[in-house]
Backbone as a ProteinNet text record, in pm:
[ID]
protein_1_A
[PRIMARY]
XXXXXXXXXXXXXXXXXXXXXXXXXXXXXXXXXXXXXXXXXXXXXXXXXXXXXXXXXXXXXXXXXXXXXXXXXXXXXXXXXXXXXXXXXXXXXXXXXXXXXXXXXXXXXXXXXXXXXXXXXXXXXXXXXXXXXXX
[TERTIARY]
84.2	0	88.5	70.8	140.7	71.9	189	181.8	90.4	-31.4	-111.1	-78.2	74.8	114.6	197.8	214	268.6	119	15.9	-84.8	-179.5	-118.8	-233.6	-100.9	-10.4	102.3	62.3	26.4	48.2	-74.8	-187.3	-303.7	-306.8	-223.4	-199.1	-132.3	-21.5	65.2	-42.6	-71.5	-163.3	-244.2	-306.7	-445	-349.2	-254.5	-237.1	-160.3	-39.2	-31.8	-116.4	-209.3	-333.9	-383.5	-388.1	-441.4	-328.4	-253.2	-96.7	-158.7	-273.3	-333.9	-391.4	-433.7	-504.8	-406.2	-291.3	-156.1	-156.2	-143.8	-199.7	-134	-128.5	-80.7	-165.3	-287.6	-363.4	-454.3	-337.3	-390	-346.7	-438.7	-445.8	-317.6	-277.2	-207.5	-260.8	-356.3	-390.7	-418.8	-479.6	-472.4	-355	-251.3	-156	-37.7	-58.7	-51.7	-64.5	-220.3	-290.6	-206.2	-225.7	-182	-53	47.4	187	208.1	119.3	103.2	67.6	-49.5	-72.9	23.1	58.7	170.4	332.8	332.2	460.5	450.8	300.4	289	283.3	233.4	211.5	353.2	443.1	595.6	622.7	601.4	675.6	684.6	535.2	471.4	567.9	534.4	579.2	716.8	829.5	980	1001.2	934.4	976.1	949.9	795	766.5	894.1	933.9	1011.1	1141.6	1171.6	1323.8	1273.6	1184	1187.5	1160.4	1063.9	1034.6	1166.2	1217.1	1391.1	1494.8	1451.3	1516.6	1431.7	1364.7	1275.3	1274.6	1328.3	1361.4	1524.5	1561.5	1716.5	1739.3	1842.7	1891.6	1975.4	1952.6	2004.9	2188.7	2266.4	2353.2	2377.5	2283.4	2269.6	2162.7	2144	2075.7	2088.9	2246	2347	2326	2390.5	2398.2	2248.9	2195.8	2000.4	1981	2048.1	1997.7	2055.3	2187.6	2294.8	2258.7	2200.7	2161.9	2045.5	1956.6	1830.6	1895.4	1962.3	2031.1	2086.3	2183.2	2265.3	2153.6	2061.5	1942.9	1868.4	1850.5	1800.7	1846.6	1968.5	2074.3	2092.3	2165.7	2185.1	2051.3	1939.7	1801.2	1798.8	1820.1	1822.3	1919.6	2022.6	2106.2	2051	2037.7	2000.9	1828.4	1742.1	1648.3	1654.1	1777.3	1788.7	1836.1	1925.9	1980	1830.6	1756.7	1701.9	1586.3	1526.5	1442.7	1508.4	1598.2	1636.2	1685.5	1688.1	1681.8	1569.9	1488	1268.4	1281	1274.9	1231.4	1289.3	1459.9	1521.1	1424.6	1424.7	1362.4	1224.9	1113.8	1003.7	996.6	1044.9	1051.6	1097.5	1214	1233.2	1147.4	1048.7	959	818.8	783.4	707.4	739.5	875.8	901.8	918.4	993.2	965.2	839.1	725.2	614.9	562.3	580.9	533.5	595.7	688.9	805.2	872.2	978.8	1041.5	1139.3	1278	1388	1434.9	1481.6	1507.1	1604.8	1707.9	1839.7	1821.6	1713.6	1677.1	1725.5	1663.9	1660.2	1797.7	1895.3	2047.6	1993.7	2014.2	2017.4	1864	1760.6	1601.5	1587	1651.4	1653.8	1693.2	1794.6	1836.3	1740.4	1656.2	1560.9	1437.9	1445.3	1335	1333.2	1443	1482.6	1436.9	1500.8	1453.4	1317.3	1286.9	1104.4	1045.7	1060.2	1035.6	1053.1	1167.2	1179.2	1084.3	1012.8	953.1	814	741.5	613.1	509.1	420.6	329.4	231.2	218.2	91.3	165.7	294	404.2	297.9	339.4	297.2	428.6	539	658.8	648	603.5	594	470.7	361.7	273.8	270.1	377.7	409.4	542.3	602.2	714.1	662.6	575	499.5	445.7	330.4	266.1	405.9	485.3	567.7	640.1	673.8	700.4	583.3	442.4	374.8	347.8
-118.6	0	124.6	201.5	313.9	439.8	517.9	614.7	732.6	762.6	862.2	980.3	1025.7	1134.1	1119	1011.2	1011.1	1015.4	921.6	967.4	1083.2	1128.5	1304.5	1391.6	1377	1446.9	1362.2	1315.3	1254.5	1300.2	1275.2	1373.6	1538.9	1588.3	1723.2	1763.3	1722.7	1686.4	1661.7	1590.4	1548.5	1655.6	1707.3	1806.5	1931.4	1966.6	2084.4	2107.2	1999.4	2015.4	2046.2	1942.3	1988.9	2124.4	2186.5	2320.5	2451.5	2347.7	2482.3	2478.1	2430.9	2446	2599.1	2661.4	2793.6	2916.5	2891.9	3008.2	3013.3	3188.8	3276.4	3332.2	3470.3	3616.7	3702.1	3651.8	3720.7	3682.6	3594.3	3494.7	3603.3	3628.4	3666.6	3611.1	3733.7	3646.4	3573.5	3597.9	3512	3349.9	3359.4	3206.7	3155.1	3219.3	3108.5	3125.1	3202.3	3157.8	3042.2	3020.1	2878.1	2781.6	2774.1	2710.5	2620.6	2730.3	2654.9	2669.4	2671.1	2601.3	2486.8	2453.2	2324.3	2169.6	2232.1	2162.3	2164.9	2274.5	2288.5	2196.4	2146.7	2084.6	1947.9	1948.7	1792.1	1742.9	1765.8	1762.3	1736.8	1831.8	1867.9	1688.8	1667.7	1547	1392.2	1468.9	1323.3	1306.4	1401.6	1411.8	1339.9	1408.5	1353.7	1194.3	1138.5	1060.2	931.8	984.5	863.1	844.4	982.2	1011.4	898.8	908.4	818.9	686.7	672.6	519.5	462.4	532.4	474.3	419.5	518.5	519.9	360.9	384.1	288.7	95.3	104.3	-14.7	-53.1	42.6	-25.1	-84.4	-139.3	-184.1	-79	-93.9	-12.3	49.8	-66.7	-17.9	49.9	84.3	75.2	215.8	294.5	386.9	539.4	546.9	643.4	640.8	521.9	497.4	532.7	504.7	523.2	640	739.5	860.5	967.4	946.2	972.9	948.4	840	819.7	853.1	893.5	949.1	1129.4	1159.9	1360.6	1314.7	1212.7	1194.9	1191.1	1163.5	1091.1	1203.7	1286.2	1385.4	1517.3	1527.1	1680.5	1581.8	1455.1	1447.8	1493.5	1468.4	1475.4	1602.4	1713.6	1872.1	1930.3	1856.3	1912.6	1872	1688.7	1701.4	1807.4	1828	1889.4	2016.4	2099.4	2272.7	2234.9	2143.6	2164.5	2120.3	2025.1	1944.2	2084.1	2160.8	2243.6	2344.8	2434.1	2515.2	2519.2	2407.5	2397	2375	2268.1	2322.3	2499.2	2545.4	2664.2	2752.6	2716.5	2828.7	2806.5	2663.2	2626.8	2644.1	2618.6	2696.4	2819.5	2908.8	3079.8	3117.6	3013	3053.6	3042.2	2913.7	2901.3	2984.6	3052.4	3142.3	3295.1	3313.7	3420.2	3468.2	3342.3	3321.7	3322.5	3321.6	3283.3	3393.1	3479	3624.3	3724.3	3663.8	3773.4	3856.3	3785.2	3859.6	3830.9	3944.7	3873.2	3770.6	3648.8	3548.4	3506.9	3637.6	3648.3	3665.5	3676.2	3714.1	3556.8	3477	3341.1	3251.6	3362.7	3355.1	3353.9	3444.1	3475.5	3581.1	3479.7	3527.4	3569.9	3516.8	3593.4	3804.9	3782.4	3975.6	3992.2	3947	4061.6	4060.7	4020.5	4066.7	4238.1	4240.2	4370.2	4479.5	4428.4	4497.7	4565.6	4359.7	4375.8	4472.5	4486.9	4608.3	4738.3	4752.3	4922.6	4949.2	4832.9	4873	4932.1	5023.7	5080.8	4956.7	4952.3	4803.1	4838.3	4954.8	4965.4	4924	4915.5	4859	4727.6	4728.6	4594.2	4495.1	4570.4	4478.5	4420.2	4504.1	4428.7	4352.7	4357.6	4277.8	4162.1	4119.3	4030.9	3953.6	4044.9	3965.4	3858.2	3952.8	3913.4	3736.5	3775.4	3663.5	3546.1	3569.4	3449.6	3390.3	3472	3389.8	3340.7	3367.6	3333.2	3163
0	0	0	-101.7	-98.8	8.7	71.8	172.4	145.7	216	187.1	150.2	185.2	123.7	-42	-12.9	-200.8	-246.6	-216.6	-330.2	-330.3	-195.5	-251.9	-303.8	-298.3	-380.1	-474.9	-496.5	-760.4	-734.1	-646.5	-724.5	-728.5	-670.1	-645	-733	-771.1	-884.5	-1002.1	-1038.1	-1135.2	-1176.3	-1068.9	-1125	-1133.2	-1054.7	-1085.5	-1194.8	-1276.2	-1386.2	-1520.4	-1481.9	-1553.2	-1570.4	-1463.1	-1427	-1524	-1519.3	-1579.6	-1707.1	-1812	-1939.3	-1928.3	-1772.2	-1765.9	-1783.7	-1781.2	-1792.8	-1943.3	-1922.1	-2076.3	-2010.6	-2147.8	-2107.3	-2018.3	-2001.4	-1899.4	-1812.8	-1723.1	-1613.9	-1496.7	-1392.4	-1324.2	-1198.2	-1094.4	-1006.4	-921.3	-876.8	-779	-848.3	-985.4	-1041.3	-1056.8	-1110.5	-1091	-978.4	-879.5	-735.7	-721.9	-688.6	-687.1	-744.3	-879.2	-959.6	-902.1	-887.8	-857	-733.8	-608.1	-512.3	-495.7	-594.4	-614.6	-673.2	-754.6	-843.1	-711.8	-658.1	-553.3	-465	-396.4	-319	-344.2	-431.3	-491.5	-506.6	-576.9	-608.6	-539.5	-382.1	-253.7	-196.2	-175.7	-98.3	-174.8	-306.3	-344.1	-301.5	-342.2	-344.5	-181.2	-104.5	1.9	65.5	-9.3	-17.9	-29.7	-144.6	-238.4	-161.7	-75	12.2	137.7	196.1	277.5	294.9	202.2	160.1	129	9.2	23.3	145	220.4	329.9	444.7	448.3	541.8	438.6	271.5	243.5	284.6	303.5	336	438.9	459.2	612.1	699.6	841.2	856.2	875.4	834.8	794.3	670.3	555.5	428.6	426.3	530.6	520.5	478.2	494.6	471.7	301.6	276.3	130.5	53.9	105.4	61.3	8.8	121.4	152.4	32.6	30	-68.5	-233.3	-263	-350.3	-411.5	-347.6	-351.6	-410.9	-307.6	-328.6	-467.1	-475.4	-628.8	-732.6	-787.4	-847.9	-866.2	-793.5	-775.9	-804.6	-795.2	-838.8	-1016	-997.1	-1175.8	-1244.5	-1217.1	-1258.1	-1338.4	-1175.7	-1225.9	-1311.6	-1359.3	-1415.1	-1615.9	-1547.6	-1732.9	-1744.6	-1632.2	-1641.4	-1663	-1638	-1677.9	-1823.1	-1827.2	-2017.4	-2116	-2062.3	-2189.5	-2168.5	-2061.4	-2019.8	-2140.5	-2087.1	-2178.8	-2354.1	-2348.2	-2513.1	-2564.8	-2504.1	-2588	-2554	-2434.7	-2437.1	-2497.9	-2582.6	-2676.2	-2834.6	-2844.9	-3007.1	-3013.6	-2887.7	-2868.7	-2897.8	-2855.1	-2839	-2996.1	-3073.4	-3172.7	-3323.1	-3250.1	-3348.7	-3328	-3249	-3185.1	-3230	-3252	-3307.1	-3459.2	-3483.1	-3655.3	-3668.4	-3607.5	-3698.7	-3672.5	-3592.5	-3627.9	-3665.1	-3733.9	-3818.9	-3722.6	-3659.4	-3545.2	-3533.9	-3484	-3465.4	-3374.7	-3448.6	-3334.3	-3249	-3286.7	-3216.7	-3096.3	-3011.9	-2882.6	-2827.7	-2862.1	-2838	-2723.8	-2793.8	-2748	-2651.2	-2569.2	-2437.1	-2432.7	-2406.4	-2342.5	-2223	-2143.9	-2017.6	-2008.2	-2068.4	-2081.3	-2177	-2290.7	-2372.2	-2230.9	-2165.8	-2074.1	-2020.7	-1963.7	-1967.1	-2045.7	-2178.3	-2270.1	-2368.6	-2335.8	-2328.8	-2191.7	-2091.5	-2000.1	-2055.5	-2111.6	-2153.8	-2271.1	-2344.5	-2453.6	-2412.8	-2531.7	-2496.1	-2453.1	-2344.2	-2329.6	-2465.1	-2526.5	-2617.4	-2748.3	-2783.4	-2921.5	-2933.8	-3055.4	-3163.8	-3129.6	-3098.2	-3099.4	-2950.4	-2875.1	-2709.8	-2705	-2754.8	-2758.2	-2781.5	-2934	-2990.7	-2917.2	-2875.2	-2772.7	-2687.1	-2610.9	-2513.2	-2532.2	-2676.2	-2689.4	-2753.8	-2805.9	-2806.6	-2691.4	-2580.6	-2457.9	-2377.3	-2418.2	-2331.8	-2388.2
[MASK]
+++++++++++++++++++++++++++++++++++++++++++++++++++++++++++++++++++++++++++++++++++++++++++++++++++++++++++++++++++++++++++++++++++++++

């Protein structure tokens, strides 16, 4: 029988991914507040879930090792998860921008045109369109 907190974390998890279908350019804060509280928590429940169940199959000379391996498993995870993350979201953004006739040299480095997208007029055709390709 799996632990009541892993399964309301995957259903928390579950629905609130689901819920991330409501994020637009003009989602309110308080909705996706919600939103990625829901999904934060669900994650939260499970992650820890899986840390201790790990922990509670080992022996207990073998608990150290458990524990260790779970953090290892977990940091390699995030690392291939920022590269494979940031490359959909460079070739996303670039096909989002090509298709509304835009320069896609931003793509380089998206993080600093933010900036830049700030200094622009909010009423521009060009910030509008920025806009809607990162959204």
């Amino acid at each position: 029988m799996l632990p009541t907190s892993l399964v309301i974390g995957m259903l928390m998890s579950k629905s609130g991914t689901g819920l991330l279908i409501l994020l637009g350019v003009d989602t309110g804060v308080f909705t996706w507040v919600g939103i990625f509280l829901v999904v934060g928590l669900g994650h939260g429940l499970i992650l820890m879930s899986l840390n201790f169940s790990g922990q509670a199959m080992a022996d207990t000379q073998n608990m150290a090792y458990a524990a260790a391996m779970y953090v290892f498993t977990r940091m390699f995870g995030r690392c291939v998860e920022v590269a494979v993350g940031g490359t959909v979201f460079q070739n996303e953004l670039k096909k989002q921008l090509d298709g509304l006739q835009l320069p896609t040299a931003v793509t380089k480095d998206a993080e600093k045109f933010v900036a830049t997208l700030k200094a622009l007029p909010k009423a521009s055709k060009e910030c509008q369109h920025n806009i809607l390709a990162y959204a």
